[in-house]
C-alpha positions in Angstrom: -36.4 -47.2 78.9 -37.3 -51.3 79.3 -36.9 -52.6 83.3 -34.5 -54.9 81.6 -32.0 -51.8 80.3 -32.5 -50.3 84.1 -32.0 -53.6 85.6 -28.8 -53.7 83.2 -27.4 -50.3 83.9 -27.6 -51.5 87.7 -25.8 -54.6 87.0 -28.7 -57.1 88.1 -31.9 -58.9 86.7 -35.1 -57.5 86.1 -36.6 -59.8 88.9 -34.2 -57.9 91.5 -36.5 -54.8 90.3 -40.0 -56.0 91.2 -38.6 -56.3 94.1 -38.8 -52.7 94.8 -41.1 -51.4 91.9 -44.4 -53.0 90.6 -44.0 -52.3 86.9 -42.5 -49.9 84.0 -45.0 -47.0 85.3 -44.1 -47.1 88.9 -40.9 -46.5 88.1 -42.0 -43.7 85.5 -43.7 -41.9 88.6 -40.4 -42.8 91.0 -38.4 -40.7 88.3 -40.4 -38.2 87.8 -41.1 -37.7 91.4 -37.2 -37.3 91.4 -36.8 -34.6 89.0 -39.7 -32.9 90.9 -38.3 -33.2 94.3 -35.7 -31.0 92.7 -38.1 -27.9 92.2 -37.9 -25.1 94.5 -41.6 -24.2 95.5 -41.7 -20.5 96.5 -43.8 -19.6 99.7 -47.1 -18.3 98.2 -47.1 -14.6 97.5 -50.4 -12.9 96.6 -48.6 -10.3 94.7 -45.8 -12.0 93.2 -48.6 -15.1 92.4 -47.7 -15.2 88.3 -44.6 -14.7 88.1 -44.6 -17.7 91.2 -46.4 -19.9 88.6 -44.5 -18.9 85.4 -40.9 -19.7 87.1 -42.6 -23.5 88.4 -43.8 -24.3 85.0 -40.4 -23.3 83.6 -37.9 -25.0 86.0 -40.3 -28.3 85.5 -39.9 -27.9 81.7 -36.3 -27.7 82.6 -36.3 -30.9 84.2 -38.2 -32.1 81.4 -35.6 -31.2 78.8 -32.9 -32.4 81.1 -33.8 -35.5 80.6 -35.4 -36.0 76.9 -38.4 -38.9 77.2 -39.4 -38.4 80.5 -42.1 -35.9 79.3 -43.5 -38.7 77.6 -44.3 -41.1 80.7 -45.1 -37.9 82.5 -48.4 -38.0 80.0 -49.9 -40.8 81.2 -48.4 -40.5 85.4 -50.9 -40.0 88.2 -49.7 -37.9 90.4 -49.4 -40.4 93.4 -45.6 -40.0 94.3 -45.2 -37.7 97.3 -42.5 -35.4 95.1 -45.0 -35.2 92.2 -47.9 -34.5 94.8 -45.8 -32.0 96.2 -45.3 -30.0 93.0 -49.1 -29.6 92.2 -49.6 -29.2 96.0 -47.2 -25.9 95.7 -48.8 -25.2 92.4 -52.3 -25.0 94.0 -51.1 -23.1 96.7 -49.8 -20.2 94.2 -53.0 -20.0 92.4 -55.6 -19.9 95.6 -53.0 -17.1 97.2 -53.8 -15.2 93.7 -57.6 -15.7 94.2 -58.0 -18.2 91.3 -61.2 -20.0 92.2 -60.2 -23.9 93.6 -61.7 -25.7 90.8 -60.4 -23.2 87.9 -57.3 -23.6 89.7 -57.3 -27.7 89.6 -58.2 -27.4 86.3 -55.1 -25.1 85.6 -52.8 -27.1 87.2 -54.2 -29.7 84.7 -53.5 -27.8 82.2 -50.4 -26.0 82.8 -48.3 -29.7 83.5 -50.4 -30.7 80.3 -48.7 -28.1 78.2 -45.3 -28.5 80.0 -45.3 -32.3 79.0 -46.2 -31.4 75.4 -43.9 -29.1 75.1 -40.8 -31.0 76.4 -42.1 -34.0 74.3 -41.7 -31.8 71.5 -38.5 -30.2 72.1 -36.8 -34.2 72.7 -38.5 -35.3 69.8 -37.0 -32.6 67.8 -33.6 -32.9 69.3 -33.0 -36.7 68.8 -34.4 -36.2 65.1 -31.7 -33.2 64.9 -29.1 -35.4 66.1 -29.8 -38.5 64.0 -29.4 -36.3 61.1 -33.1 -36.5 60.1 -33.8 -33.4 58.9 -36.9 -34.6 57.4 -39.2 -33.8 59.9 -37.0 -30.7 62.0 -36.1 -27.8 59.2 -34.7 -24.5 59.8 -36.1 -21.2 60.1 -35.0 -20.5 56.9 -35.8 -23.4 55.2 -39.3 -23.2 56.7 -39.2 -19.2 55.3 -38.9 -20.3 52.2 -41.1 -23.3 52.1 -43.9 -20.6 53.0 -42.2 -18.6 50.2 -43.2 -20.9 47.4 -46.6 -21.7 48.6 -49.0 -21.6 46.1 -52.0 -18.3 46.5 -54.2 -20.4 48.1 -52.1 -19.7 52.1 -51.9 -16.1 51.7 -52.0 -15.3 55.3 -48.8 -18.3 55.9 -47.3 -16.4 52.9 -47.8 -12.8 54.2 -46.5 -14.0 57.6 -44.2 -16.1 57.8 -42.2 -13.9 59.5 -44.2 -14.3 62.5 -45.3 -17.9 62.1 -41.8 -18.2 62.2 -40.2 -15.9 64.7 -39.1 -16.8 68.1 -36.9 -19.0 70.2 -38.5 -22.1 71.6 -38.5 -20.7 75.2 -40.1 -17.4 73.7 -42.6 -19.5 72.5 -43.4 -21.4 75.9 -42.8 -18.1 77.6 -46.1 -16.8 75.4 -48.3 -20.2 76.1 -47.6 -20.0 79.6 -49.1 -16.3 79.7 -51.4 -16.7 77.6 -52.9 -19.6 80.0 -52.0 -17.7 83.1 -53.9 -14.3 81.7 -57.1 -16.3 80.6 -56.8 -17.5 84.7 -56.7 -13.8 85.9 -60.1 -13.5 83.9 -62.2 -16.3 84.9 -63.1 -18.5 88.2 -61.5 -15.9 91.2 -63.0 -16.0 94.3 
């Protein structure tokens, strides 16, 4: 996305844009503050905390992915826009009602959108390869299977499992990160 393609699709100049944005990031964080406006933020619940976390990092990856590419200026987006600042303001609200320490809990937030990003990033980046035909880079499970296969004896792990360096959707494998972040949170920094 180029201020000239947006000022394009809006039938006007790129000057009309400045007008209203100051450059290519502000208008990053405008849209992303948009798809985050769009998020649901549960009233804190002590008890229902994860799960509270888990379904916010999940409808934001959903955002993500509605969208491919926006992950990408989401990497390098302070969180300045009210609708951005709202989503890690609900986000920190969730993890101090589970008793995660305030800084451990900054950090997560950190951490958690960091991994979000990545992981939409990846997801786009494998989709437009797909759908260019450029299988190059993107190969199926099977393929990858038997890739493994004929490995020489020097990856005998990769060789002995493949199956499970392999297994999974790509949600299952979020779904895992995302717990696996979340459980290493129940363990350090509560109050």
């Amino acid at each position: 996305m180029t201020m000239r393609r947006v000022a394009s699709a809006l039938e006007t100049g790129p000057s009309s844009l400045y007008a209203h944005v100051v450059n290519k990031e502000d208008l990053d964080e405008l849209l992303i503050g948009r798809l985050c406006a769009e998020i649901d933020l549960p009233e804190p619940d002590p008890a229902a905390w994860l799960q509270q976390i888990t379904s916010v990092c999940a409808r934001l990856r959903d955002q993500y992915l509605r969208y491919p590419g926006i992950s990408r200026a989401a990497f390098a987006a302070a969180p300045s826009n009210l609708d951005t600042l709202r989503l890690s303001e609900g986000m920190l609200a969730i993890l101090l009602a589970g008793g995660i320490a305030p800084q451990t809990a900054a950090w997560a937030i950190d951490s958690l959108m960091l991994y979000v990003n990545a992981h939409s990033l990846e997801v786009s980046l494998a989709s437009s390869r797909l759908g260019r035909g450029d299988d190059g880079w993107v190969v199926s499970r099977d393929e990858l299977l038997r890739r493994f296969a004929a490995l020489p004896d020097a990856f005998p792990h990769t060789k002995r499992y493949a199956t499970e360096l392999t297994a999974g959707t790509v949600h299952d494998r979020f779904d895992f990160t995302i717990a696996l972040m979340i459980d290493g949170l129940k363990n350090s920094g509560t109050d």
